[in-house]
C-alpha positions in Angstrom: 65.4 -193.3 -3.5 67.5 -194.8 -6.5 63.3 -194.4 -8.5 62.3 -190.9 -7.4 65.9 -190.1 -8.4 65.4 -191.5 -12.1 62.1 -190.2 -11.9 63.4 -186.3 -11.8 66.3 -187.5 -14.0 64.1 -189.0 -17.1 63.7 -185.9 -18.8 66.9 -184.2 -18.6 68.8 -187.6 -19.6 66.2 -188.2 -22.8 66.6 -184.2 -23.9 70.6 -185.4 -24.4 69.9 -188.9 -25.5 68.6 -187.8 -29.1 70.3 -187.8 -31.9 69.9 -187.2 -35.6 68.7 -189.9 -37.8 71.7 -191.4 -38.8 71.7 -194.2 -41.3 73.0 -196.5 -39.1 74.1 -195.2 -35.6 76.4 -197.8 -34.4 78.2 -197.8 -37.6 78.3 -194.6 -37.7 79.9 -194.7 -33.5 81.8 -197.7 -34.5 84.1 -195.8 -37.5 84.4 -192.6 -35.4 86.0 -194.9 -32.4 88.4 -197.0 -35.3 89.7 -193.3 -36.3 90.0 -191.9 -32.9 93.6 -192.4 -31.7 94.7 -195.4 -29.8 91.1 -196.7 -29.6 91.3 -197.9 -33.1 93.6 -200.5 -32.9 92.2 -202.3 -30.2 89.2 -203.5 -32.7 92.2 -206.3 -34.0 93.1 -207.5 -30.9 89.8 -207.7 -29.0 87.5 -211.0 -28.5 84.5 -208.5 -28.6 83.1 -205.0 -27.5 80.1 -202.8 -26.5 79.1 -200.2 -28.2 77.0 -196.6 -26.6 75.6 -194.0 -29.6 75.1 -192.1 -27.3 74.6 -192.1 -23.7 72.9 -188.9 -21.7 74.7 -187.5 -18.8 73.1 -184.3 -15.9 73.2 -184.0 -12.7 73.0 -180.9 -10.2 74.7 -182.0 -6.7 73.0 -185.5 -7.5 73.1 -187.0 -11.5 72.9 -189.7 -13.2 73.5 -190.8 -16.9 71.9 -193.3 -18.9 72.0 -195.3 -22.5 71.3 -197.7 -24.9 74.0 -199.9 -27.2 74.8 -203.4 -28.7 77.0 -205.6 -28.1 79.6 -207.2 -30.9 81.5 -210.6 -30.2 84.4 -211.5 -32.7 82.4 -208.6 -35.0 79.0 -210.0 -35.4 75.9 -208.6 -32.7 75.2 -211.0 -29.6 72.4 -208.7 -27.5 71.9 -205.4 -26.1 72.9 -203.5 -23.1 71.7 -200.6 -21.4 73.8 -198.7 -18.8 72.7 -196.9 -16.2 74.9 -194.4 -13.5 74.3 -192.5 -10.4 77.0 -190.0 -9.1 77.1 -187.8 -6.0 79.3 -184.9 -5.8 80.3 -181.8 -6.7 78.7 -181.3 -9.9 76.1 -179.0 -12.9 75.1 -179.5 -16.5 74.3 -182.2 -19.1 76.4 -183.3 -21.7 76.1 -186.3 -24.6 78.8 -189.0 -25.0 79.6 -192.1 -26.9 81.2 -195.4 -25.0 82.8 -198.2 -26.3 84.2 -201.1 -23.9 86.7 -203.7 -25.1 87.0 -206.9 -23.7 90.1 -208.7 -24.2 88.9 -212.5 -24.3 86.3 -214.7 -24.2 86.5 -214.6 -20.2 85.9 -210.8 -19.9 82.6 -210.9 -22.5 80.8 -213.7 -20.4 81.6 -211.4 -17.0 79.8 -208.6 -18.7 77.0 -210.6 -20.2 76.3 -212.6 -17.1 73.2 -210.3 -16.1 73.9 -206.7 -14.1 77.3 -206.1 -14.6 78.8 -202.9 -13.0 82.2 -200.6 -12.7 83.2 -199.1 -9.4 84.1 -195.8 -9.4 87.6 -196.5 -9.5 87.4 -197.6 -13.3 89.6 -196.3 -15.8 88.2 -194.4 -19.0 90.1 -193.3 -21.6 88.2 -189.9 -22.5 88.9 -189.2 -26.2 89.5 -185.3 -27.3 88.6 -185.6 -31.0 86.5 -183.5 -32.4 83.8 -186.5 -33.8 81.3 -185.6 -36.3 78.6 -187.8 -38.0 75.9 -186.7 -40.9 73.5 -188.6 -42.8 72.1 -188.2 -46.3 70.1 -189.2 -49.1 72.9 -190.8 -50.6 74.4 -192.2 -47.5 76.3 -191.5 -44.2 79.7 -190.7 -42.6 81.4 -190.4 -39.6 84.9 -189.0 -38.9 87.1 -188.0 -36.3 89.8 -185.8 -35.8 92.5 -187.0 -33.4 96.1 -188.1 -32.8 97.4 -191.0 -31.4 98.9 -189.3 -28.7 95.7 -188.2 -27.7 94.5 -191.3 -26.3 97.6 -193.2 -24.9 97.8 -192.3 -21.1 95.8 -195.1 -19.8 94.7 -196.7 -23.1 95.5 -200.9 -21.9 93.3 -203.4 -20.8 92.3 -203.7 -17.2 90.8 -206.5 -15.3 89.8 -207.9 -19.3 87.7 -204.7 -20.5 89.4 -201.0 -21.7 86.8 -198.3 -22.0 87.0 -194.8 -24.0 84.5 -192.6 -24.8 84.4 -189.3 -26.9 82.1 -186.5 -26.7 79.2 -185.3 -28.3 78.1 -182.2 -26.5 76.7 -180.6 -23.9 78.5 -178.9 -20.7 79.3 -180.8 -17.5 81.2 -179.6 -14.3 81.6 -182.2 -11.8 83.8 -183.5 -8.9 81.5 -186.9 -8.0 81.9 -190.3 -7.5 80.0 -192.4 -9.8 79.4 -196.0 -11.0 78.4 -197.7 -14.0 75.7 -200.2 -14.5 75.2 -202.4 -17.5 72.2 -204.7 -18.1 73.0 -207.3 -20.9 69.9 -209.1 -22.9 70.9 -212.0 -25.7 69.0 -211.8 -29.5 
């Protein structure tokens, strides 16, 4: 079931996973996250973090979502991750986001780079309203973000080691479903 299902998925998840050719897109994801409420200052505190460009999200009744990111310890790249969700629910639509998930110590890293790591539905996720914008040029590129502090503080803490926010890119999404996370991890 879980292949047919990312079988009819595939497409609709790719048409939201591309972006424009950014210099450097986890930079780019990285600087819009720093200047995006209370999600910047957690980049001095935490041991490491993985970073999501930009992860594809549709579903109609049954979705999924899926993306591609890196993942930093003490600020310098260790491997790669990919994460992968299935929902069920009330839901229409496809929309674009950007992830980032903190860990809090050296502990909370190796639990997530063990092999298949996954959040339960019950996960907390600090949705970001800021209006992000990245552009790249022949002389460079930029990323910004409009937000407040305030915008990002209701459940903005550490929990069980890890604190997760994301911020959105596009797209439309209605949805009332319960949904997990799955992360593969693979070392450079």
């Amino acid at each position: 079931m879980l292949q047919r299902l990312v079988s009819i998925l595939t497409p609709l998840l790719l048409a939201f996973s591309f972006t424009p050719a950014w210099a450097d897109e986890y930079s780019d994801t990285i600087s819009v996250f720093k200047n995006a409420g209370e999600s910047g200052s957690f980049f001095s505190t935490a041991y490491g973090y993985a970073v999501f460009p930009t992860i594809g999200k549709g579903g109609m009744v049954v979705g999924g979502a899926h993306g591609s990111g890196r993942v930093y310890e003490k600020g310098k790249v260790i491997g790669d991750s990919s994460m992968t969700q299935v929902s069920v629910g009330l839901q229409l639509g496809g929309q674009a986001y950007s992830e980032i998930i903190f860990f809090q110590d050296e502990r909370a890293l190796k639990e997530f780079t063990s092999g298949n790591f996954e959040f339960g539905a019950d996960a907390s996720v600090v949705a970001i309203t800021a209006a992000a914008s990245a552009k790249a040029s022949s002389t460079g590129s930029s990323a910004g973000a409009s937000a407040s502090k305030k915008e990002a503080t209701t459940v903005g803490k550490y929990s069980r080691g890890m604190a997760t926010f994301t911020v959105a890119k596009g797209g439309l999404m209605y949805e009332a479903a319960i949904a997990g996370q799955k992360f593969s991890y693979k070392a450079h």
